[in-house]
N, C-alpha and C positions, 0 to 999 in steps of 0.2 A: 201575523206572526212577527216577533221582532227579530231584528239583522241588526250584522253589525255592519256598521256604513261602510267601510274599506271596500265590501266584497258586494255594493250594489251592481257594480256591472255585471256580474254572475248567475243575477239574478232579474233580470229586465225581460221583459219577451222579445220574441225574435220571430219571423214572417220568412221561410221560405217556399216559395213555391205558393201555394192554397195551403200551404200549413203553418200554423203557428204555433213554438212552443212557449210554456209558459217560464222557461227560465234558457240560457247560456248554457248548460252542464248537459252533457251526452254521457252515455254509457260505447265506453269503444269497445270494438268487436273484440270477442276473446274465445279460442276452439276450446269447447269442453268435454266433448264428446259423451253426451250424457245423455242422447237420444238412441233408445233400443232400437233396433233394425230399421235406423234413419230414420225414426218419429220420433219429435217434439212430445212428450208424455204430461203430467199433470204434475210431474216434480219442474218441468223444463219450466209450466208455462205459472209455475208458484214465485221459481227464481229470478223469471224477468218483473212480476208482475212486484216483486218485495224491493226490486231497484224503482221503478216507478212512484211506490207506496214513501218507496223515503224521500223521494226530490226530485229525480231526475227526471228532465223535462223530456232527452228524445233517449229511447232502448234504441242501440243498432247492434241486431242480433251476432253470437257468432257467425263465421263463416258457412255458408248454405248451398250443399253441392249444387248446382248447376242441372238442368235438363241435358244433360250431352253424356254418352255413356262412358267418357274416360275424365269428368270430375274430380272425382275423390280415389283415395286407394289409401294402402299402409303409406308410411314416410309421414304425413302429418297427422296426427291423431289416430284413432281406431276407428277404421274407416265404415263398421256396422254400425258405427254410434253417433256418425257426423249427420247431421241434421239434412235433409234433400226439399225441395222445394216444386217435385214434380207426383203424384201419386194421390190414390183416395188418401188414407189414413193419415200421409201426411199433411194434407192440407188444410182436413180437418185438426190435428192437432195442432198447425199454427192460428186457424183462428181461435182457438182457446187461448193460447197464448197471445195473440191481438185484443182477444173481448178483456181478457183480465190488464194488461198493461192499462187498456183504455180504462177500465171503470177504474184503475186507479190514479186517474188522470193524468197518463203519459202519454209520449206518441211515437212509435215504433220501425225503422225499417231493418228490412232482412240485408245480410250482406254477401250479393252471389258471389258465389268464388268458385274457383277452377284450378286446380293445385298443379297442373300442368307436369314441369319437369321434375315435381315431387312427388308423382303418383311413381311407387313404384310397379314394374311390370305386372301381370296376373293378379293384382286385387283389388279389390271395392266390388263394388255391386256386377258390373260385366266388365269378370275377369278378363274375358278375349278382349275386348278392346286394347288399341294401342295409345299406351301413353302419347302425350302430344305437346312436341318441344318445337317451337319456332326454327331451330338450322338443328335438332339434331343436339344440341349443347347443353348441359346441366348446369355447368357455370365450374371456373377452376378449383381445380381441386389445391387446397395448403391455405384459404384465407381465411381471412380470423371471423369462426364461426362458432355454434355451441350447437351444432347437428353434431351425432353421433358418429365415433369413427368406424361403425360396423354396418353404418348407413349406406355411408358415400359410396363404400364397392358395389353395392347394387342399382346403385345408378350415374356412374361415372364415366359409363363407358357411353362415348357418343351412340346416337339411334340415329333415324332418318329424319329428315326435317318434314316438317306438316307441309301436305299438299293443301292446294287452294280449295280443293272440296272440305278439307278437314276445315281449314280454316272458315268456310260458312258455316260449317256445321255448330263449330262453337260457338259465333256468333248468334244464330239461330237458336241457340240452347239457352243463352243469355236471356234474350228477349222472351221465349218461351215461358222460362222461370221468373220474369218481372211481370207477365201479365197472370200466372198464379196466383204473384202477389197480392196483385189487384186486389184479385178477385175472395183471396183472404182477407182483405179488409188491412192491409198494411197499408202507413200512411205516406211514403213513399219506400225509393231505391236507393241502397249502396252500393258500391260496385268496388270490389278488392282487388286495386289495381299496384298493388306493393308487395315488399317482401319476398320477392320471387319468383313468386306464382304465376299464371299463365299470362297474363295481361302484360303484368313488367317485366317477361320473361322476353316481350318482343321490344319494352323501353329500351334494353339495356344489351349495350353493344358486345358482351362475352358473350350473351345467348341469342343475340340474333344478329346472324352474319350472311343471311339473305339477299340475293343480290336482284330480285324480282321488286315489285312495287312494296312489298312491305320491310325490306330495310335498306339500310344508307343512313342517311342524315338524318337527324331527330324528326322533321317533317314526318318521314318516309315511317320512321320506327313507332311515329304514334300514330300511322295508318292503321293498325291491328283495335287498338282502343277505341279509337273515334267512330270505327263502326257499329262497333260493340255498343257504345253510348248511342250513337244512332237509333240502331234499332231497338232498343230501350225506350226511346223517347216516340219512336212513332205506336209500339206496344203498348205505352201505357198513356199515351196524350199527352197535352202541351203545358198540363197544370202539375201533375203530380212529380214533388221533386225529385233529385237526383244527387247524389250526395257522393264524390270520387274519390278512394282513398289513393292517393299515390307516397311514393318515398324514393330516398337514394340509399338508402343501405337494402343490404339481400340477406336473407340467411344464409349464404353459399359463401358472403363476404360483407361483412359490416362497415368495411369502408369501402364498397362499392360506392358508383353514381353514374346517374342514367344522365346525367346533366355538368358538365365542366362549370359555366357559366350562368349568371341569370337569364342571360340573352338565349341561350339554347333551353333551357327550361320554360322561357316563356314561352316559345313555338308548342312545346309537347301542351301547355295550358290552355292558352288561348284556341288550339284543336278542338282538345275536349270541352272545349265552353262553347264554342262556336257549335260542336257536334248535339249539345242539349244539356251537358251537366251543369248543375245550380251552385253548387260548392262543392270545395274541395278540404279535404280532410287530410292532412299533414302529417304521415307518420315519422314521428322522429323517435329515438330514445330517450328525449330530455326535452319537454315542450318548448324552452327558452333559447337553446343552441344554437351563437350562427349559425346560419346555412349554405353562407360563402365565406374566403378570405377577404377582407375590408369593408366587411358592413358590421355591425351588431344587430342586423333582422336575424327572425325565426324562417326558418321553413313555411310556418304557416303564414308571418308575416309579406311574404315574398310571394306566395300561392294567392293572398288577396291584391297585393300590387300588380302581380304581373297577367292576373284573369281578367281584374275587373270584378270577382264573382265572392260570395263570403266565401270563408276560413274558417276549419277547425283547424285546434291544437293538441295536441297529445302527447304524453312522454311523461313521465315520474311524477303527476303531480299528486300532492297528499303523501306522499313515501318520499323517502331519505336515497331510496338507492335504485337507477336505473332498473329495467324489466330484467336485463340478464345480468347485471351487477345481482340481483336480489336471487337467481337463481344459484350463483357460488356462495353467498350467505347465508342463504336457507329462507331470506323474508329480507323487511326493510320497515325502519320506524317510521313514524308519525312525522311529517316536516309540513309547517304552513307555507311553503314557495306557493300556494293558492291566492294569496296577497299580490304578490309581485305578479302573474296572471290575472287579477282584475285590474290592477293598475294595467298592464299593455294591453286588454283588453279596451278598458275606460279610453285610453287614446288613441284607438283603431286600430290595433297592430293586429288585431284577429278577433273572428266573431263570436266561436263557441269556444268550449274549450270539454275535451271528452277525459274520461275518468276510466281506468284498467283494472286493476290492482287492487287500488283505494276500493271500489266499490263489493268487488270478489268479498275483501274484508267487511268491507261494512255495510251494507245495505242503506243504510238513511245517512250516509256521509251530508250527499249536500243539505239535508233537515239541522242537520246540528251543527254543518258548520256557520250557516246561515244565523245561526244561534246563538254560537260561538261557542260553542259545546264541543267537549273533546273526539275522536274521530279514535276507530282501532289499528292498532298497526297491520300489517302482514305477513302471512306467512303460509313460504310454501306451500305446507301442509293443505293449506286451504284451498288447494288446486284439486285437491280427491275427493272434494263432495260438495255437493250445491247446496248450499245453502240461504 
């Protein structure tokens, strides 16, 4: 197939773990909520398998409730339709959706997630379950966020903070659900340690104000993650990767940060690399953005500095307009800043580089852009049906 030379690092294999894909371009996790009564169905496992079919070398599924009975609920998604990772029916519809990715020569992991101080109270699968917030904290209420304003009164008001049975329990529901995995034939773990959600609900110092071994100083505050990763890693063995999404903005607050400094970010990394994770995945809103005052590194570029471990990157590539910039617009154009990412790429600043948006729109993006073939823009709309 011919390429256009610019974007050869995009396109090179890459070896994490006992796996290898055949190009740099990821699909990043995106909630779709398109699985009926939390089964992956035969439309789910068409849409992963039609990303793979155009180029993309790893699927990282959307978000995938957890074994642990306060996962999912309303607040993010429609919580009958978010995909689960524990149950017959569902297990088997993710290997349909593994067997089809693989025969169309991708490689796939699920991404566990735990919506923590976003489950609101009585919903998802066991209603009775209690939500589960590291101190009790949602996170402040007034920062610059795009959750709804009919939202936040249902879950603003402080609750109790997770006792230390809770917190194995999650733990324990992590690794439950990564050795499902397994056993579905996924080729490794992601683990959705961003955004808000229960993992970086304990990074980030609004929502965890714990005065026991799990908070305090960054050390302390990535105690909650690194066991998480821990038992991850003893569940699924010492080959099968492990893939970390972490970030500094929240949905409760976009200019949130679980990290002041490089120096205190490097602690919460170097944790979770020492505890088993392989790379680390970068969530940013803009894949090129510094990450601090007086550097010009990325987020992701910092994440492979300060681990030692690869880097992905992620944020508006192939569109014109950030992920929530594009939701006050209705969509976002066609922009080649995929150039300027193989170039940083080409000189080490990060290893993959993952695709949102871009891909929702278009299915064989990385096929044509390799080509040098035009690519489709986006639009909202495109978020109501899988296509």
């Amino acid at each position: 197939m011919n390429m256009v030379p610019e974007l050869h690092p995009l396109f090179e294999p890459i070896t994490l773990g006992n796996v290898t894909f055949k190009n740099r371009l990821a699909m990043a996790p995106m909630t779709r909520s398109f699985s009926p009564e939390n089964v992956p169905d035969a439309v789910v496992a068409d849409y992963y398998r039609r990303r793979a079919a155009g180029g993309t070398g790893l699927i990282v599924t959307e978000g995938v409730g957890i074994d642990q009975s306060a996962a999912i609920g309303d607040g993010s998604g429609t919580s009958s339709r978010i995909p689960l990772l524990h149950g017959e029916a569902q297990l088997a519809g993710w290997r349909a959706v593994v067997d089809g990715v693989h025969a169309a020569g991708g490689k796939i992991f699920p991404q566990l997630w735990h919506q923590g101080v976003f489950r609101i109270e009585g919903t998802g699968p066991y209603p009775d379950a209690p939500s589960l917030r590291p101190s009790g904290l949602w996170g402040p209420d007034g920062g610059f966020s795009t959750v709804s304003r009919d939202y936040i009164p249902r879950v603003i008001q402080p609750t109790r903070p997770m006792t230390e049975e809770e917190i194995a329990d999650a733990v324990h529901g992590f690794a439950k659900s990564a050795t499902n995995a397994k056993a579905a034939g996924f080729d490794g773990i992601a683990i959705h340690g961003a955004s808000g959600y229960l993992i970086d609900s304990f990074f980030w110092p609004q929502t965890n104000q714990r005065v026991d071994r799990y908070g305090g100083d960054m050390a302390k505050r990535a105690l909650f993650g690194v066991e998480v990763v821990k038992a991850i890693r003893e569940a699924i063995g010492p080959d099968m990767p492990i893939l970390f999404r972490f970030g500094q903005w929240k949905q409760q607050d976009f200019n949130a940060k679980i990290a002041e400094t490089p120096d205190e970010l490097g602690i919460l990394l170097r944790a979770l690399a020492e505890a088993g994770a392989d790379a680390f995945d970068a969530s940013t809103l803009y894949f090129s953005a510094p990450a601090f005052e007086g550097s010009p590194l990325s987020l992701a570029a910092w994440a492979k500095s300060l681990s030692g471990k690869l880097s992905m990157a992620v944020g508006g590539v192939g569109l014109s307009e950030n992920l929530f910039a594009s939701f006050e617009t209705g969509g976002a154009a066609v922009e080649n800043n995929f150039f300027d990412a193989a170039e940083r790429m080409g000189r080490g600043e990060f290893d993959m580089l993952a695709l949102g948006r871009a891909l929702i729109a278009d299915p064989d993006w990385p096929n044509k852009v390799r080509r040098g073939e035009p690519t489709l823009a986006y639009s909202r709309d495109m978020l109501g049906a899988l296509a």
